[in-house]
Each structure stands twice: as C-alpha cells, then as structure tokens.
C-alpha positions as CSV (number, residue, x, y, z in Angstrom):
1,X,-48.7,68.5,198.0
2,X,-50.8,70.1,195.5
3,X,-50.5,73.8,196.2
4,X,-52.7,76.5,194.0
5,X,-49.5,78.1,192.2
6,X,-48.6,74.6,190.7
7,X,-51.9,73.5,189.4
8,X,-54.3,75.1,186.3
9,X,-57.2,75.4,186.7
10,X,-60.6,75.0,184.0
11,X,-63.5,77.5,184.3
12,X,-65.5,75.0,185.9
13,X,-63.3,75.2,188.9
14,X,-61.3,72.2,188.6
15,X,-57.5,72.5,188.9
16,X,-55.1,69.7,187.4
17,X,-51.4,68.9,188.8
18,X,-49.6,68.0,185.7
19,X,-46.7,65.4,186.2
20,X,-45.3,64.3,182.9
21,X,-48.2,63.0,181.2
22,X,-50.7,62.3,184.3
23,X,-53.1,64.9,185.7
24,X,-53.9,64.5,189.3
25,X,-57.5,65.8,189.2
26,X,-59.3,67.9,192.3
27,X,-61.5,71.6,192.6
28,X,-60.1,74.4,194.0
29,X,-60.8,75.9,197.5
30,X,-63.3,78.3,196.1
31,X,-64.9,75.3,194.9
32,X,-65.2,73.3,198.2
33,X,-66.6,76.9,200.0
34,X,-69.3,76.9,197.3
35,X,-69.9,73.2,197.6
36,X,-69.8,73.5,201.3
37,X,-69.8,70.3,203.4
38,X,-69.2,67.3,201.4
39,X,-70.7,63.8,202.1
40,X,-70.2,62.0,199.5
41,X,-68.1,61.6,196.3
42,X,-68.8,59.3,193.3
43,X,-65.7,58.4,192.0
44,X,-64.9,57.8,188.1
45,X,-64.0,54.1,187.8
46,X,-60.3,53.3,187.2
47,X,-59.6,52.6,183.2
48,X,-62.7,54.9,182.9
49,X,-62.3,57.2,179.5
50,X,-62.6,60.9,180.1
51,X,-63.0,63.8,178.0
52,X,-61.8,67.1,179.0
53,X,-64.8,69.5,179.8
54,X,-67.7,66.3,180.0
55,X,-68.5,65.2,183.6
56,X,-66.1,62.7,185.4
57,X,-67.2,62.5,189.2
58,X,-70.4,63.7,191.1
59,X,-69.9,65.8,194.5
60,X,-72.7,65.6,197.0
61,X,-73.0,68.1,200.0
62,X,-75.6,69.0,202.5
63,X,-77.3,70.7,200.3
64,X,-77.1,70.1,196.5
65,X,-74.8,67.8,194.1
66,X,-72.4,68.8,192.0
67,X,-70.7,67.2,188.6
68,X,-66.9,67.1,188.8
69,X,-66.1,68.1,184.9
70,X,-62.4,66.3,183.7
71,X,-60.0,69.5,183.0
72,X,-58.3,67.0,180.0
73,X,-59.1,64.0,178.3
74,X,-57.9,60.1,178.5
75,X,-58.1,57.1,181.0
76,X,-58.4,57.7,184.9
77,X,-55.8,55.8,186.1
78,X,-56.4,56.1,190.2
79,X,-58.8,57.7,192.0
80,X,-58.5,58.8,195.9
81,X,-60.1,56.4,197.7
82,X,-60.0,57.6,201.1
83,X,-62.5,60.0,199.9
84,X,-65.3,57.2,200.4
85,X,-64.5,57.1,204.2
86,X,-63.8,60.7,204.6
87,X,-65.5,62.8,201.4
88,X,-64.8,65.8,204.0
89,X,-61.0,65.9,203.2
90,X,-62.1,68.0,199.8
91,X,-62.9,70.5,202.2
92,X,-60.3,70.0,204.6
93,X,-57.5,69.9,201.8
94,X,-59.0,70.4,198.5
95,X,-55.6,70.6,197.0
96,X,-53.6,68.3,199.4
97,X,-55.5,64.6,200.6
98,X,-58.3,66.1,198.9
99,X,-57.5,65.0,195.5
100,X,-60.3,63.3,193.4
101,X,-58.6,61.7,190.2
102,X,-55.6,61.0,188.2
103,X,-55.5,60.9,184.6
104,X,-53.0,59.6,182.1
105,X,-53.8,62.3,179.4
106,X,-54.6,61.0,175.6
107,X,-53.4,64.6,174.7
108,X,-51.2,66.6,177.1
109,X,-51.5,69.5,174.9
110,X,-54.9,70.5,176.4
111,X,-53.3,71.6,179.6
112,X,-52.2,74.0,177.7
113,X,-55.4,75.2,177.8
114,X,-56.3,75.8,181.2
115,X,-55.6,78.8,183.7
116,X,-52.9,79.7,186.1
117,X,-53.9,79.8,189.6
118,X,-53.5,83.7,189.2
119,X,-55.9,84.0,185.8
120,X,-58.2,81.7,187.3
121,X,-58.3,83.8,190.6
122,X,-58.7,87.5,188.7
123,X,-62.2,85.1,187.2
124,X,-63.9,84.5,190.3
C-alpha cells in the first residue's frame, strides 16, 4: 500500500504518503521496533487542526508511550480505526493497515520538506 520508497519521512520518524493534497500519516518500521509492542493508539479526532512538527496522536506500548508528531500541517480528515481493535497492525504493517492518519494539508509545500526513505535511512 504504503511502501518506504513512496513515502518521506520527518526526523521524528513519521513518514507521510502524499496523494494530491492529503497525507496519509503513519511511523516507519524503525519506529514500531523501537516502540515495540503496541497496545493502544490515541487517535487525533477527525476535523482536528494539525501542525506539522506539534504532537497529533499518542502511541502506547508495553513499556512506555510515545507522541505521534504531524509531518505537515491542516485538518485530519480520517483516521484508521481498526487501530482501536488491533493497535498491533502498526507493528505488523507499519506502512500498509498500519496507517494512523490522513490529512488534507493547509500547505502542501511542507512535504517538501521532509526526507526520502533513503535520506531518512542514512539518519538512523
């Protein structure tokens, strides 16, 4: 769905799916194996405002919680609900069914700003 080489990615591990002017939100694999098991989620509400680099979703594991920063700004227009039965899926398909968010962006330029998969990978 979401593969690595089509997404960027913000230093905060993030990636964003750009299609036209909606981001589909999610963290990257390295992400998940830092993370490690995930058991809960706390979506963003839908028609929330976000603001690229300010916290837009929490992820809980077994052993700490995480915030999930928005790689660009405007209004979250769905969010993956099947993560609230299975909040697993981020680490069974972190860039697949394990999508958190989608975005419409207020300013599509910011992508611009973000990594390729292979910047983002010569970072970690």
């Amino acid at each position: 769905m979401y593969n690595q080489e089509n997404c960027k990615f913000a230093k905060t591990h993030e990636w964003a799916f750009i299609e036209g002017d909606t981001a589909v939100v999610g963290i990257s694999d390295h992400a998940q194996h830092e993370i490690s098991d995930i058991v809960f989620v706390e979506l963003p509400k839908v028609g929330a405002k976000v603001e690229a680099g300010k916290r837009a979703a929490v992820i809980e594991s077994v052993k700490s919680a995480s915030d999930i920063y928005a790689p660009v700004s405007g209004e979250v227009i769905a969010v993956n609900d099947a993560l609230t039965g299975d909040p697993a899926l981020v680490n069974k398909a972190p860039h697949g069914e394990g999508w958190i968010f989608k975005v419409k962006m207020s300013n599509p330029a910011e992508a611009n700003s973000l990594a390729s998969f292979a910047d983002y990978k010569a970072s970690l």
